[in-house]
C-alpha positions as CSV (number, residue, x, y, z in Angstrom):
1,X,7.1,-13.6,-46.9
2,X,9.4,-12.3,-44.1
3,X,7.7,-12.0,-40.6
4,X,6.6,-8.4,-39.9
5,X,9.2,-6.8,-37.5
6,X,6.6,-5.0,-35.8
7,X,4.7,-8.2,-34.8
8,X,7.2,-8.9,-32.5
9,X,6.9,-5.6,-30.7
10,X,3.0,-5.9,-30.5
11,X,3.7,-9.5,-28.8
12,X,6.7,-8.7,-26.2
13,X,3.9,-5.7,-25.0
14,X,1.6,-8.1,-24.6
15,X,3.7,-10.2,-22.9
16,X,4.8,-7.5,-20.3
17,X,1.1,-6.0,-19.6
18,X,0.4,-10.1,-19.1
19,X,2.6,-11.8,-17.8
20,X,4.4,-9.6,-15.2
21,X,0.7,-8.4,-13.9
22,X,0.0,-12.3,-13.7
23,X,2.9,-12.9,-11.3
24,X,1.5,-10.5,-8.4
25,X,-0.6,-13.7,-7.8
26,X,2.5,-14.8,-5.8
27,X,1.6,-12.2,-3.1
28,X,-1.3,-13.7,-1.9
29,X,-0.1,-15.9,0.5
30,X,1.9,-13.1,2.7
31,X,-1.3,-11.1,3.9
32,X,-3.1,-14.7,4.3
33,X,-0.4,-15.3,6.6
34,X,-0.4,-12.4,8.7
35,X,-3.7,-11.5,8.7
36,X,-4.4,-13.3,12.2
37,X,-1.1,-10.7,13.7
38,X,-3.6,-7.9,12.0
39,X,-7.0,-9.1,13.9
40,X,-4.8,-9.8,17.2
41,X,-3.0,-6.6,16.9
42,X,-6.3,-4.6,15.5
43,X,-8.2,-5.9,18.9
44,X,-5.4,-5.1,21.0
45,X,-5.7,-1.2,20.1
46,X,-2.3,-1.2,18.3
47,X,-3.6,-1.3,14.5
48,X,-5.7,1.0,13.2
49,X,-6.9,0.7,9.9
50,X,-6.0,3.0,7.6
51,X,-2.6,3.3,9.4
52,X,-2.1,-0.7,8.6
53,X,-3.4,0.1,4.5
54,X,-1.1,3.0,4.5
55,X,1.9,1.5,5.2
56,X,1.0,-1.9,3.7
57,X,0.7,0.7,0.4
58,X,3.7,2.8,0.8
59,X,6.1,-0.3,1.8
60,X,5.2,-1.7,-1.5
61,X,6.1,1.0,-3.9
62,X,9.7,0.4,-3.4
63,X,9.7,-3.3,-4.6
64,X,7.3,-2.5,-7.0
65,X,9.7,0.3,-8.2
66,X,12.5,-1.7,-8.6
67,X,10.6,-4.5,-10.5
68,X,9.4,-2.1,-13.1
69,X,12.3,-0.5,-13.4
70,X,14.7,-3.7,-13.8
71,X,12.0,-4.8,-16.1
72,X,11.9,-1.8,-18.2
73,X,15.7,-1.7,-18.8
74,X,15.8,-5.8,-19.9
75,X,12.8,-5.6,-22.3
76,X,13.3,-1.4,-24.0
77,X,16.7,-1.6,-24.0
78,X,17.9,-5.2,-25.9
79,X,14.8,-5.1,-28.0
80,X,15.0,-1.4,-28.9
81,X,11.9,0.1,-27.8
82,X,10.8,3.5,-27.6
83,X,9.9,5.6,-24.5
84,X,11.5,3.9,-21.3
85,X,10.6,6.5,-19.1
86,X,6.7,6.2,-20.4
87,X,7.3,2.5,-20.5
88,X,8.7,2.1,-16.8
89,X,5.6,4.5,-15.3
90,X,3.2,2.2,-17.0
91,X,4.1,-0.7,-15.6
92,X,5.1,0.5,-12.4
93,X,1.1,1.8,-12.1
94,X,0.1,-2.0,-13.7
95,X,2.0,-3.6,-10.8
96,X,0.2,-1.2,-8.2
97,X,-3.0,-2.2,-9.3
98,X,-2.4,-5.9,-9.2
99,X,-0.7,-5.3,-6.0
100,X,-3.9,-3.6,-5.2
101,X,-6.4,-5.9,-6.5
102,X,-4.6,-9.4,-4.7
103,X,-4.8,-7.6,-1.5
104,X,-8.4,-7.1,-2.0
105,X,-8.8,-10.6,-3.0
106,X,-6.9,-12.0,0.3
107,X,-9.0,-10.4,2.5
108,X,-11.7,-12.3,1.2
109,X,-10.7,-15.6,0.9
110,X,-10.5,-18.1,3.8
111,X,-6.9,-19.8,2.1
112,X,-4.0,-18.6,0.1
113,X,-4.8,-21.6,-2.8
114,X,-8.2,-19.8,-3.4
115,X,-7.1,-16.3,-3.5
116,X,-4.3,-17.4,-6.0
117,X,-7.1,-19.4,-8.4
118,X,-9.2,-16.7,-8.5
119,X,-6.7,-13.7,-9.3
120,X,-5.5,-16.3,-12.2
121,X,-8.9,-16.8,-13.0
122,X,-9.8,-12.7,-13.4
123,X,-6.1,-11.9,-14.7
124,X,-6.8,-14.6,-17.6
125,X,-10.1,-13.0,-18.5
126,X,-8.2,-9.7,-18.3
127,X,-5.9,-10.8,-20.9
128,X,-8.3,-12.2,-23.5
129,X,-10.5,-8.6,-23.5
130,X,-7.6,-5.9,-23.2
131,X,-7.4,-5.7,-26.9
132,X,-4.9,-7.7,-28.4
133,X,-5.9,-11.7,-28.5
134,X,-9.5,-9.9,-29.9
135,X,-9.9,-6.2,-31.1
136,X,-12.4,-4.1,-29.3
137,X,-14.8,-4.2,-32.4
138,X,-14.6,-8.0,-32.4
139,X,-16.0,-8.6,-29.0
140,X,-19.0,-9.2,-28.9
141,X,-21.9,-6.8,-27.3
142,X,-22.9,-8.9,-24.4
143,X,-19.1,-9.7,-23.4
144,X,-17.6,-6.1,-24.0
145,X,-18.1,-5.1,-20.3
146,X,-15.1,-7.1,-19.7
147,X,-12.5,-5.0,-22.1
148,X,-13.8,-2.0,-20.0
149,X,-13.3,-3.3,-17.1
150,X,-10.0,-5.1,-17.2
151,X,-7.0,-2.8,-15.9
152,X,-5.1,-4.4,-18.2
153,X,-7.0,-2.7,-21.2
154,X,-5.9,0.4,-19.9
155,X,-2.0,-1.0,-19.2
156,X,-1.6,-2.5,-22.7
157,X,-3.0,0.7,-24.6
158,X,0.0,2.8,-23.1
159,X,2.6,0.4,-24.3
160,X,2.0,0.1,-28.1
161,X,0.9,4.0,-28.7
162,X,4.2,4.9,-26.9
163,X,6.0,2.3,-28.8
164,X,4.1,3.1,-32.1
165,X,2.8,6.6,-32.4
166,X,4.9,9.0,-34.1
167,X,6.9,6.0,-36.1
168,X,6.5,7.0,-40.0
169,X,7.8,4.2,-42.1
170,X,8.0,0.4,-40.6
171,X,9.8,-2.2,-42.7
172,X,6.6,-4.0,-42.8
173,X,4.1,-6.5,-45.2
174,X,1.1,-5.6,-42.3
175,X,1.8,-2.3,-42.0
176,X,3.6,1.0,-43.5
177,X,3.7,2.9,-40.5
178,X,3.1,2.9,-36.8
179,X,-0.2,5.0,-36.9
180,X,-1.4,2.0,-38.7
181,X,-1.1,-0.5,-36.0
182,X,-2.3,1.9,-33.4
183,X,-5.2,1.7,-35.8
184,X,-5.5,-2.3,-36.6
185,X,-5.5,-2.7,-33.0
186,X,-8.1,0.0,-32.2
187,X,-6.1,2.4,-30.2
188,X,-6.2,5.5,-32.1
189,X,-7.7,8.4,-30.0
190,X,-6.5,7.6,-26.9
191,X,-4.4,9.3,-24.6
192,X,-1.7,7.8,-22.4
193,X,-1.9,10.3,-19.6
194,X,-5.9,9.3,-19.2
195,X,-5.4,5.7,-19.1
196,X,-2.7,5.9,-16.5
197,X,-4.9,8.5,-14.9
198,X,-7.4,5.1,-14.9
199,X,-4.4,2.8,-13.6
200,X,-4.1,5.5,-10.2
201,X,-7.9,5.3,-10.1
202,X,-8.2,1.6,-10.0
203,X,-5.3,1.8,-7.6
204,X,-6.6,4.0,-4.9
205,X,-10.2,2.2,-5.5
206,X,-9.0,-1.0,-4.6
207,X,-6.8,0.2,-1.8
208,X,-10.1,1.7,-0.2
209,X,-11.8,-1.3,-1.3
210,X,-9.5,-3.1,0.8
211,X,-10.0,-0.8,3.6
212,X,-13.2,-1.4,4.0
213,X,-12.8,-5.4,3.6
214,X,-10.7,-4.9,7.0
215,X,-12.6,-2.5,8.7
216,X,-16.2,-4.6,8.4
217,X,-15.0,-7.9,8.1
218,X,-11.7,-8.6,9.7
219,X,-13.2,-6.6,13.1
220,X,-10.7,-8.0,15.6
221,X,-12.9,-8.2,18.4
222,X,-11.8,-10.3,21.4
């Protein structure tokens, strides 16, 4: 029997919600290394606070911009997937919550080698409980805290009911149409404006999350 040609969809969406996510690891060491210039400066009366989160947030959106967007162009475009403008918004909000959550981690740890282990560590969990290595209804009671709250959960459903939804006929042995594998993989009933409603939340949590981190921890006093 051929391969289903929707598997391979289902798998590059994974792959994108995983793997690009995974890489914001990589910005760990930069506030590691200038956090001292933030305690220094922050004693000295020249940081504030929220003025430092602020800026740290909005210079970011650029790169983060242009990431998803180069992104979104090499993965809809040669494999011919639907919705590029709901695809690039989705992972544009993934990478700002990563973003978010690695700066919140390196404020916390004493060396960049930790704060990398340990965003690995949580993105990897992330990845086995947003819904596609194991269906919701497949996790198991004790352990389904994790599929709720892994960002990634809320990234990955996006991507396949925007790639899936509204398809009627797929060339398929698994399934006959795209409503079907919004429904093997437990997605049906969900909105894509209200998880990316989640993504912002998670966002602007974390941000004040690491706002706080600064404010009683990172002090500056001489």
């Amino acid at each position: 029997q051929p391969l289903s040609p929707s598997a391979p969809q289902v798998s590059l969406l994974f792959y994108v919600a995983a793997f690009l996510v995974f890489m914001s690891v990589a910005a760990t060491p930069f506030f590691i290394m200038e956090r001292q210039v933030f305690v220094r400066e922050r004693a000295n009366g020249w940081y504030s606070v929220p003025a430092y989160v602020l800026a740290n947030f909005v210079m970011s959106l650029p790169g983060l911009a242009l990431i998803a967007g180069i992104s979104s162009i090499l993965c809809v475009i040669p494999a011919h997937l639907n919705g590029i403008g709901v695809f690039f918004i989705d992972l544009f909000l993934s990478l700002l919550v990563a973003e978010a959550y690695m700066s919140v981690i390196s404020a916390l740890v004493p060396h960049y080698i930790i704060g990398i282990t340990l965003g690995a560590a949580t993105y990897g969990f992330f990845m086995l409980c947003e819904g596609f290595l194991i269906v919701k209804s497949d996790i198991p009671p004790w352990f389904i805290w994790g599929h709720y709250m892994a960002f990634h959960t809320y990234s990955f459903r996006p991507f396949m009911v925007n790639e899936f939804k509204g398809i009627e006929k797929l060339d398929s042995f698994l399934w006959s149409s795209g409503q079907e594998v919004i429904e093997f993989y437990e997605m049906d009933g969900y909105s894509i404006e209200n998880d990316m409603l989640v993504l912002i939340g998670y966002a602007l949590l974390l941000q004040l999350i690491f706002g706080l981190i600064l404010h009683f921890v990172h002090k500056g006093r001489r």
